[in-house]
N, CA, C and O of each residue as an XYZ file, in Angstrom:
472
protein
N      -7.665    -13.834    -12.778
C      -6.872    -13.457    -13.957
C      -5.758    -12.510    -13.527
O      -5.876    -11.395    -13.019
N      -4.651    -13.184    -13.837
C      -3.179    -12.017    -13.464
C      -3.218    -11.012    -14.606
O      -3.239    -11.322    -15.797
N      -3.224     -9.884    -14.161
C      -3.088     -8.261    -15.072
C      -1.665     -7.620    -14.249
O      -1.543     -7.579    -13.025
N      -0.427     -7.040    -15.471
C       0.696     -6.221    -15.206
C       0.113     -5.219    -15.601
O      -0.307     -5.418    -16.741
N      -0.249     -3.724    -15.038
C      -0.430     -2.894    -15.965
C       1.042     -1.759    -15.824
O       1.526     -1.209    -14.835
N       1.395     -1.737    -17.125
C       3.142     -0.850    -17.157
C       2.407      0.780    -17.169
O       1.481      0.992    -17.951
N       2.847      1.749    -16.350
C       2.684      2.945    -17.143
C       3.522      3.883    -16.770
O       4.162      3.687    -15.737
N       3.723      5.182    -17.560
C       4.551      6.103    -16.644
C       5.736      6.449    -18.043
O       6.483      7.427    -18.051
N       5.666      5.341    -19.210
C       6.456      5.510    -20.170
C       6.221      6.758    -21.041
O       5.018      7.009    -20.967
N       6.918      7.754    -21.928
C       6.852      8.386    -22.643
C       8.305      9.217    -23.132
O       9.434      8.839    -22.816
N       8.038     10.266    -23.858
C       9.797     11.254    -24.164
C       9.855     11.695    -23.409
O       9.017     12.090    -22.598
N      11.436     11.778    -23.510
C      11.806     12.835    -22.422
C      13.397     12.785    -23.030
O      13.937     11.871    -23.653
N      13.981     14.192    -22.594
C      15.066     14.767    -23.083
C      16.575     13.743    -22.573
O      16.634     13.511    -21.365
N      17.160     13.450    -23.024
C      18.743     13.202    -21.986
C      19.033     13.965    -20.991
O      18.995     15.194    -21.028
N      19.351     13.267    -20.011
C      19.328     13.453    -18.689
C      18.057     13.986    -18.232
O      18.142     15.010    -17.554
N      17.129     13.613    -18.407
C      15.718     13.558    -17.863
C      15.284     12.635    -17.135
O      15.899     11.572    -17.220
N      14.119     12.696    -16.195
C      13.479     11.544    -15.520
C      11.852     11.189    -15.795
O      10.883     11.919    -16.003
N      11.978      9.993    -15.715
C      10.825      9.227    -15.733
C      10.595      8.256    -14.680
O      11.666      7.724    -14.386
N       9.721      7.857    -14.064
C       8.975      7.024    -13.213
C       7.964      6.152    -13.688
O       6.813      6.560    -13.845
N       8.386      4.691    -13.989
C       7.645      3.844    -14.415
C       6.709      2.960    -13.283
O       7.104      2.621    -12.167
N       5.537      2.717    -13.796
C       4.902      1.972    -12.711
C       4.445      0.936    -13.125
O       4.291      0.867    -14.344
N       4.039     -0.307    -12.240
C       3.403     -1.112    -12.565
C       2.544     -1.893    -11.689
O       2.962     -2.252    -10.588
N       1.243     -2.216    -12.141
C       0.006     -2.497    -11.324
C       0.330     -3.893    -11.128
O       0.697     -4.736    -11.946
N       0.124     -3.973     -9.898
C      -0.447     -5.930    -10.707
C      -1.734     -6.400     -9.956
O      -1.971     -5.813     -8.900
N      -2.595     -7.377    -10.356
C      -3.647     -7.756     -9.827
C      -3.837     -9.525     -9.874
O      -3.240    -10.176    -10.731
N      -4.255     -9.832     -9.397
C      -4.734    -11.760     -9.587
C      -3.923    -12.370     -8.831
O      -4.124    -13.582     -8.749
N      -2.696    -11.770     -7.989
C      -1.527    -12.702     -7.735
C      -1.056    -11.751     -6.052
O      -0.978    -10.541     -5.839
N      -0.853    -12.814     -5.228
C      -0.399    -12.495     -4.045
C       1.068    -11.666     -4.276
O       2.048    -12.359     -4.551
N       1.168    -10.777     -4.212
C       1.661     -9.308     -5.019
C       3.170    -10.097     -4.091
O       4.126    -10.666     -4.618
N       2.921     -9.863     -2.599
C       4.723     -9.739     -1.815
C       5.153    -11.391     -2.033
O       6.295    -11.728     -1.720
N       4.714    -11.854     -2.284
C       5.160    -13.485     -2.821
C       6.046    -13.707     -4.064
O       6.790    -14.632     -4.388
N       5.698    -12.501     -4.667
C       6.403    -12.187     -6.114
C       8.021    -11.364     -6.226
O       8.448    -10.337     -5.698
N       8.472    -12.094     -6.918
C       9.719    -11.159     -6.989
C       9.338    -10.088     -8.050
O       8.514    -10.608     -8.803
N       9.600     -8.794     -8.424
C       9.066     -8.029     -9.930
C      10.896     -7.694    -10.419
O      12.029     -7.564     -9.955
N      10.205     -7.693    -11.518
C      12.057     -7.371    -12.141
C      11.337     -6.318    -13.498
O      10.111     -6.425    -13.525
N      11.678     -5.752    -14.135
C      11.906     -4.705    -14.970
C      12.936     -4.952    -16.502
O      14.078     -4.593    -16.788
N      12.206     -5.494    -17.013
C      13.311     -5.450    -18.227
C      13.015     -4.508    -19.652
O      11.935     -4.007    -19.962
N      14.011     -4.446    -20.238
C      13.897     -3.979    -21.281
C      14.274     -4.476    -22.699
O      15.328     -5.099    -22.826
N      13.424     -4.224    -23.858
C      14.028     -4.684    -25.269
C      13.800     -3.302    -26.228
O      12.902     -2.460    -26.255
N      15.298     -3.515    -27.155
C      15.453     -2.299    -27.760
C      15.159     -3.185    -29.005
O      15.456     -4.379    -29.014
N      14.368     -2.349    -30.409
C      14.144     -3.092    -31.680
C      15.663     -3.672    -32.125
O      16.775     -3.157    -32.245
N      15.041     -5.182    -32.325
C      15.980     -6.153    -32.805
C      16.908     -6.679    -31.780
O      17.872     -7.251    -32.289
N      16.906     -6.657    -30.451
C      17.626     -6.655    -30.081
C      17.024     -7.591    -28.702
O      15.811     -7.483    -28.520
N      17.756     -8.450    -27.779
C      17.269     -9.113    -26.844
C      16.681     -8.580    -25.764
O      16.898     -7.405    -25.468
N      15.686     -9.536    -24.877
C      14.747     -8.505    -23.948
C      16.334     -9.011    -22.722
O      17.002    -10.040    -22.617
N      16.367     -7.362    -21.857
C      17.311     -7.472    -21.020
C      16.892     -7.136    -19.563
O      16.035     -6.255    -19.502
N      17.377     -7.728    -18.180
C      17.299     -7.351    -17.283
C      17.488     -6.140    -17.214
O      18.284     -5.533    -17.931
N      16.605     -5.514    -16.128
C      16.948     -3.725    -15.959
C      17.150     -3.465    -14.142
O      17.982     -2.776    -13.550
N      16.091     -4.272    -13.637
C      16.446     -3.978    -12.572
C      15.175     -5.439    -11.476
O      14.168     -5.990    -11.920
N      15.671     -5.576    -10.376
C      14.627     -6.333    -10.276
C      14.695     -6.205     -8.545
O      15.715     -5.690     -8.086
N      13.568     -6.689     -7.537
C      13.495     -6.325     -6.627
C      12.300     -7.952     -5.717
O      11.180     -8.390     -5.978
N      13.205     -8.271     -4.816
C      12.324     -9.663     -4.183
C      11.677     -9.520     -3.367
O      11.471     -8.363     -3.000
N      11.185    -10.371     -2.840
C      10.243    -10.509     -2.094
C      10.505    -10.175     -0.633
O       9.512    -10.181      0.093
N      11.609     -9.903     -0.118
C      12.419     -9.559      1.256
C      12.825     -7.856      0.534
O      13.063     -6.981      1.367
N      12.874     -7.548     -0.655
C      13.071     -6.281     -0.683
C      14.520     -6.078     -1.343
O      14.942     -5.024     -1.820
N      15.170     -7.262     -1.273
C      16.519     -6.941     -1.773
C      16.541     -6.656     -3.344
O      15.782     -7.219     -4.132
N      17.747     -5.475     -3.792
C      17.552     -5.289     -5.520
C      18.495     -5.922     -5.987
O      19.252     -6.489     -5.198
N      18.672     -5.989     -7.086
C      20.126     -6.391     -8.335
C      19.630     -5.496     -9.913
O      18.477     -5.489    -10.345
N      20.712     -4.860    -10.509
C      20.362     -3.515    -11.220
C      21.824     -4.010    -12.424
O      23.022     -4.238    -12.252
N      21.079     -4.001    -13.392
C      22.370     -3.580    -14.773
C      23.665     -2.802    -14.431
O      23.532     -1.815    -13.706
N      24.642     -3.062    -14.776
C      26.203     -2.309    -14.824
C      25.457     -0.907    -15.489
O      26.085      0.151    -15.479
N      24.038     -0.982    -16.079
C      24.438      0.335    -17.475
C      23.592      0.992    -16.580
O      23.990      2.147    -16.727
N      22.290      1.073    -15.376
C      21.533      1.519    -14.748
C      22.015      1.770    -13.362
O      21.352      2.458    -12.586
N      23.428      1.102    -12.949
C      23.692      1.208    -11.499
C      24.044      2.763    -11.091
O      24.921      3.397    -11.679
N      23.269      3.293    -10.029
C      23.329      4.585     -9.927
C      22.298      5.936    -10.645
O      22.032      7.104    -10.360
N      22.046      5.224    -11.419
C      20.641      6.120    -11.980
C      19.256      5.517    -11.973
O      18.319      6.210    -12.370
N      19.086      4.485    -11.623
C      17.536      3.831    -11.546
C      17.326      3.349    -10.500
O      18.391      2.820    -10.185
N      16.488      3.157     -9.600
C      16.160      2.884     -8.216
C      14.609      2.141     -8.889
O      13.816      2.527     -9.747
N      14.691      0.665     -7.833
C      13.418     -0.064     -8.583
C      12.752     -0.324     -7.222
O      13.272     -1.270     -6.631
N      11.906      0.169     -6.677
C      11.218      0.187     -5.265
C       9.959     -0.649     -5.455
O       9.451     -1.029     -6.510
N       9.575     -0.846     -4.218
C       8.126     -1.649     -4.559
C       7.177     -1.462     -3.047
O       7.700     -1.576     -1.938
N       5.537     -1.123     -3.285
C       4.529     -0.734     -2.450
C       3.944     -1.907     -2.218
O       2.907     -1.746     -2.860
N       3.851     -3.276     -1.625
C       3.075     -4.556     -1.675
C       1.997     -3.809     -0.980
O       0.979     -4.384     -1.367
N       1.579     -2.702     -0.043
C      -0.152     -2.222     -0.129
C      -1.230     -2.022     -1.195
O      -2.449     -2.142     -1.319
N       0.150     -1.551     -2.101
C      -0.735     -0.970     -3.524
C      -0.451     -1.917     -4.906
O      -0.857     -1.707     -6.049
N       0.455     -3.120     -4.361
C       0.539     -4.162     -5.525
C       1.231     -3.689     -6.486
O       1.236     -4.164     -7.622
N       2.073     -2.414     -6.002
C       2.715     -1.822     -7.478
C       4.176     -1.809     -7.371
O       4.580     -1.647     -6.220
N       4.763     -1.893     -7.964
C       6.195     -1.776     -8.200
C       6.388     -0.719     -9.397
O       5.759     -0.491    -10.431
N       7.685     -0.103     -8.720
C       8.363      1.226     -9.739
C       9.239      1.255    -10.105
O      10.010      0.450     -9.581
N       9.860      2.182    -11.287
C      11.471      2.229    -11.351
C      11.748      3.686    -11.919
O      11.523      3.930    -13.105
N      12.196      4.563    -11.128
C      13.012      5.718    -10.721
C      14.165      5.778    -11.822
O      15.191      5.111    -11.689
N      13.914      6.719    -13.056
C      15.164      6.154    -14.012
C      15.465      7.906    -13.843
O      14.524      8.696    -13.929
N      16.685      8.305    -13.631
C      17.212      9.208    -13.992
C      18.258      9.534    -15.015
O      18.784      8.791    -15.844
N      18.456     10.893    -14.759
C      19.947     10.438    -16.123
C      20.256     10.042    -17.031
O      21.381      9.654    -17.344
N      18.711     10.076    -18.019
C      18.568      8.898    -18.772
C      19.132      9.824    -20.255
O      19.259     10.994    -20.616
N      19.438      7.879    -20.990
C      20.495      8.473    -21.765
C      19.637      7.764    -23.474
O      18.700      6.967    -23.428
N      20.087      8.158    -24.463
C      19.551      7.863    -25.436
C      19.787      6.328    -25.935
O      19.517      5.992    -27.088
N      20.216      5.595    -25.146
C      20.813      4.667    -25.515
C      19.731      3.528    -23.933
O      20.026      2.391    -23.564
N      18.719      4.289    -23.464
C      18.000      3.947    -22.335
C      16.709      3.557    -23.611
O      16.108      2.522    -23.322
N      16.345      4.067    -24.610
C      15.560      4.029    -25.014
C      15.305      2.160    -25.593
O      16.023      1.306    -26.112
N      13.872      2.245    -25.126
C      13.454      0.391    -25.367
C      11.579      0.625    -24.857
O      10.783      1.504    -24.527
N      11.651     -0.484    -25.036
C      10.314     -0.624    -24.446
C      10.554     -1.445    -22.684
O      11.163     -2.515    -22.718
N      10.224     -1.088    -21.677
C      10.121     -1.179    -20.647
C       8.869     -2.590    -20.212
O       7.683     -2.547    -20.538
N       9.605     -3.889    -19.331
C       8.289     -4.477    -19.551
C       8.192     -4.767    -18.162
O       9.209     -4.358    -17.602
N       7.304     -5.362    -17.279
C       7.453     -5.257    -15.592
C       7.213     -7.351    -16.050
O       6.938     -7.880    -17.127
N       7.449     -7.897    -14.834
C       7.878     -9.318    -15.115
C       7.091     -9.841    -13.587
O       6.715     -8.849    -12.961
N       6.918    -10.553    -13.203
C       6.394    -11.088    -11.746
C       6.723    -12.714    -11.709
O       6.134    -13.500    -12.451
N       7.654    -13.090    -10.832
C       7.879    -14.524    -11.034
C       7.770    -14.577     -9.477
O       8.144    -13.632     -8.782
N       7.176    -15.863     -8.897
C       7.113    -16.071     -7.494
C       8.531    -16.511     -7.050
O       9.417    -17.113     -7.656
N       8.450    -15.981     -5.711
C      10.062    -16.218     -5.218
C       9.937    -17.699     -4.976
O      10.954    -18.176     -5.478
N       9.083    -18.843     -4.374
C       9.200    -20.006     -4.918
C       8.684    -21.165     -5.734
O       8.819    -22.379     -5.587
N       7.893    -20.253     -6.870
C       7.418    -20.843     -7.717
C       7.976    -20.646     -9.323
O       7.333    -20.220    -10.283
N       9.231    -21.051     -9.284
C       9.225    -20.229    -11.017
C       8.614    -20.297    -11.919
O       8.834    -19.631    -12.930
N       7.524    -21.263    -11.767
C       7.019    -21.543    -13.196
C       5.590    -20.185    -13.012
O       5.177    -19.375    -13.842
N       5.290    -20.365    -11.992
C       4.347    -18.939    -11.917
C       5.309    -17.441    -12.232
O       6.241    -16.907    -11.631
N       4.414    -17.055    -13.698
C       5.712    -15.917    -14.074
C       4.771    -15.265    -15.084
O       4.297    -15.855    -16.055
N       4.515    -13.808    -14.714
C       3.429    -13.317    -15.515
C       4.644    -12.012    -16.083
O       5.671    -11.552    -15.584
N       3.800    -11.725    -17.507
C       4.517    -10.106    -18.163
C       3.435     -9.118    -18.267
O       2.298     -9.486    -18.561
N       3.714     -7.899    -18.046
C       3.003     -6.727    -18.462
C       3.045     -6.862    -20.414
O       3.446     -7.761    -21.153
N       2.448     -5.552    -20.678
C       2.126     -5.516    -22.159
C       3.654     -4.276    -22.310
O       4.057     -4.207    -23.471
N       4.173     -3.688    -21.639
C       5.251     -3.058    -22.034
C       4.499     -1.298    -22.168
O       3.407     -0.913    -22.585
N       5.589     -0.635    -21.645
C       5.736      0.587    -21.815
C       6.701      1.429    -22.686
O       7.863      1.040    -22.578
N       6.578      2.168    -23.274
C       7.534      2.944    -24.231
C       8.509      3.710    -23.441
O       8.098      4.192    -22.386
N       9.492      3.864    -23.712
C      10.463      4.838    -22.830
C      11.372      5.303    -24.406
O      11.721      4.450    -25.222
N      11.604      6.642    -24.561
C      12.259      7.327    -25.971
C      12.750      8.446    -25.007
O      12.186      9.178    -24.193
N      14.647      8.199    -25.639
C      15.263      9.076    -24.847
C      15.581     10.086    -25.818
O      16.338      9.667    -26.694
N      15.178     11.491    -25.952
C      16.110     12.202    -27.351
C      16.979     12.737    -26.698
O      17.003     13.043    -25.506
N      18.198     12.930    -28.014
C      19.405     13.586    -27.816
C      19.344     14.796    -27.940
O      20.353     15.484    -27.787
């Protein structure tokens, strides 16, 4: 059974930091690309940041320079380093796992909260 577990979400002030994590289990972890997205209420789920299987990233115009999305394949976890964060960061955070050559293998976490106040 594939399990995302998201955590690390909660408040925090503008220009504050948070460190999101995410577990994964059931699935040959470095085979996986993980990507990071986000959805704000009403609004579409969006790329945030994402990181492959060789290690290379690709990151939002609105995150470039304040979020760093790293990944531990010992510990099956992948992170994302959000600094600077702005009230307009605020969404729910979800971690994503699609195999680098399998697309149809593609699991989601249950989502983490991220609330930026002004």
């Amino acid at each position: 059974q594939v399990q995302l577990v998201e955590s690390g979400g909660g408040l925090v002030q503008a220009g504050g930091s948070l460190r999101l994590s995410c577990a994964a289990s059931g699935i040959t972890f470095s085979l996986y690309t993980m990507t990071w997205y986000h959805q704000a209420p009403g609004k579409q789920r969006e790329l945030v940041a994402s990181i492959g299987s060789d290690g290379s990233t690709n990151y939002a115009d609105s995150v470039k320079g304040r979020f760093t999305i790293d990944r531990d394949n010992a510990k099956n976890t992948v992170y994302l380093q959000m600094n600077s964060l702005e009230p307009e960061d605020t969404s729910v955070y979800y971690c994503n796992a699609n195999h680098s050559w399998h697309p149809s293998l593609r699991y989601w976490g249950q989502g983490t909260q991220v609330t930026v106040s002004s």
